[in-house]
C-alpha positions, 0 to 999 in steps of 0.5 A: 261704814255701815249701808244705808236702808234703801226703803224710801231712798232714790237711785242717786242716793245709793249711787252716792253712797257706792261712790263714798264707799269705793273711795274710801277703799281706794285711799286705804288700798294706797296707804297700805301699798305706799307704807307696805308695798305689796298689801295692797295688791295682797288684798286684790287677790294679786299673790305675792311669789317673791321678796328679797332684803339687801343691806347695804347702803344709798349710793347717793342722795334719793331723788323726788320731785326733781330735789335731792334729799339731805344725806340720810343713811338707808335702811335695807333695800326691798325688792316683791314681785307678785304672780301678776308680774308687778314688781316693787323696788322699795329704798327709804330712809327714816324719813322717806319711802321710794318705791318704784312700780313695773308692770311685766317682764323684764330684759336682760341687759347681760348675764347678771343684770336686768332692767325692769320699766317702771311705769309708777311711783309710791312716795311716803314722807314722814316729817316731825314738826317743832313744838312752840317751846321747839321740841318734836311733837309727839306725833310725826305728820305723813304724807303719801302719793302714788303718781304715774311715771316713766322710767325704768331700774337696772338691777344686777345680780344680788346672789353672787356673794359679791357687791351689786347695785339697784339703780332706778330711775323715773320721770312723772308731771310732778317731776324726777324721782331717781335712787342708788342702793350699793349691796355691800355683797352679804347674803340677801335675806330671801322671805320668797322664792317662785312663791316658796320659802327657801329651804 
């Protein structure tokens, strides 16, 4: 997007231009924390300090907008935390992208469990319409929305050796949104630590 010249233009003309621009960059920032959670708030100089992968399996079909999706198997659970203390719970499918968002700290249901409040949420949708002959298009059609909600994920302690489970639930005008993911116990693929990589 390149600036307009301000010689010869009123006030209102810039205003609308600084608009344009702010949208624009509030809708990229939104797909970029929708398709890879943490980009977004990356770029807002928000440091990233931990991310954890588990793999294991949903326990259950994921819920949004109070509907439960047709079983599909998951893909590995993600979990980043950033220095502002916001953290991401991110469950998907090969068609849908959940992520639960919670601002702050967290308390401690028990020695090996916690329970973060979430107060939003990211979903991304991907479908693949048919052709007139009824084969897949080519290209698949995505669909993206970041709605504020109420909730909360309980999440037990993943470095134990043994099977845990994130459990994550949240209520928004649009609807529930709620999902399981069952850790099968392997070890936990650690990118980030306190904002190092392991040793």
């Amino acid at each position: 997007i390149h600036a307009p010249q301000l010689k010869g233009q009123t006030e209102s003309h810039v205003l609308q231009w600084l608009m344009r621009l702010h949208s624009i960059a509030g809708a990229m920032a939104l797909m970029l924390a929708t398709q890879s959670p943490g980009l977004a708030e990356d770029q807002a100089n928000d440091r990233l300090t931990d991310k954890v992968t588990l793999q294991g399996e949903c326990g259950g079909a994921l819920v949004l907008y109070g509907e439960s999706l047709p079983a599909s198997a998951c893909k590995p659970a993600v979990a980043t935390r950033f220095q502002s203390k916001r953290t991401l719970f991110r469950f998907s499918t090969d068609t849908t992208t959940l992520v639960f968002v919670g601002e702050g700290g967290y308390s401690k249901l028990d020695k090996n469990t916690i329970q973060q409040e979430i107060h939003q949420v990211l979903v991304t949708t991907t479908d693949t319409p048919k052709t007139g002959d009824g084969n897949n298009a080519a290209t698949p059609l995505s669909s993206t929305a970041e709605l504020t909600a109420n909730g909360s994920c309980t999440i037990s302690n993943w470095e134990r050796g043994i099977p845990s489970q994130w459990r994550c639930e949240a209520i928004s005008s649009n609807g529930r949104f709620a999902a399981v993911f069952d850790h099968d116990g392997s070890k936990p693929e650690v990118e980030l630590k306190r904002g190092r990589p392991p040793q």
